[in-house]
Residue, then its C-alpha position, 0 to 999 in steps of 0.5 A: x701785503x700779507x693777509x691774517x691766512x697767509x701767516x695761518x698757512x705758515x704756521x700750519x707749514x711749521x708744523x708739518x716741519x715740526x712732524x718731520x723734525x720728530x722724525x729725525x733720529x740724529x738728536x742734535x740735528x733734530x734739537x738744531x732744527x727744532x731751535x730753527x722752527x721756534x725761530x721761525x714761529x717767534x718771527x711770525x707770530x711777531x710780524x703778525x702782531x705787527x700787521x695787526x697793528x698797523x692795521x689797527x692805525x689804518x683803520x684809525x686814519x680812515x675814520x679821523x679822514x671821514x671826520x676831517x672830511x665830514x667836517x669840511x663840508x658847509x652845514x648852511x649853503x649860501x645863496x646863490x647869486x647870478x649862478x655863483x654863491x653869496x655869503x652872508x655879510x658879504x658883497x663878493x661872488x665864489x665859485x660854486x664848485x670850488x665851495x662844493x668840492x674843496x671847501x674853498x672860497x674863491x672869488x669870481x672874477x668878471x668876463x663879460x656883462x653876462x658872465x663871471x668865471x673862477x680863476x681857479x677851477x675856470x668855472x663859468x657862470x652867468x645867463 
């Protein structure tokens, strides 16, 4: 990606050529390239704003993601029932690290007596 100094150095580039345009004592060479360099600045100075806005949307993206993602995380914790989590109201176990890390409530099915495991992420829990 091109940064804010590389379009600087270009510019800074055009100028040079600008000075070396002067220079030349054929005017319609000299007017030719002069046409050329302004060309050349209008297109720079164009994909810089355009850079800088996209920039702008980037950094607008990277805050609504924090948003979403803050808003996804639970504000209560359930409690927690033979190692997976319990929710108000609700008899069924979830997956713990499913509900931790996605935000998703999935059931836990049984193993064994002692043990449960989350079909998902195959998280096992129990004693």
């Amino acid at each position: 990606m091109v940064d804010i100094e590389t379009f600087g150095a270009a510019l800074g580039s055009i100028k040079t050529i600008t000075e070396i345009a002067a220079s030349i004592r054929n005017a319609k060479l000299r007017q030719e390239m002069n046409g050329k360099i302004a060309e050349l600045q209008d297109a720079l100075l164009a994909a810089k704003q355009q850079m800088l806005e996209m920039q702008e949307k980037y950094e607008l993206v990277l805050k609504e993601n924090k948003q979403l993602k803050d808003a996804v995380v639970p504000k209560v914790k359930p409690r927690i029932k033979w190692g997976c989590y319990q929710f108000d109201g609700e008899e069924a176990l979830f997956c713990t690290a499913c509900y931790d890390t996605k935000g998703q409530k999935n059931l836990t099915t049984r193993l064994n007596t002692k043990f449960r495991q989350c079909p998902v992420c195959k998280a096992t829990f129990g004693s």
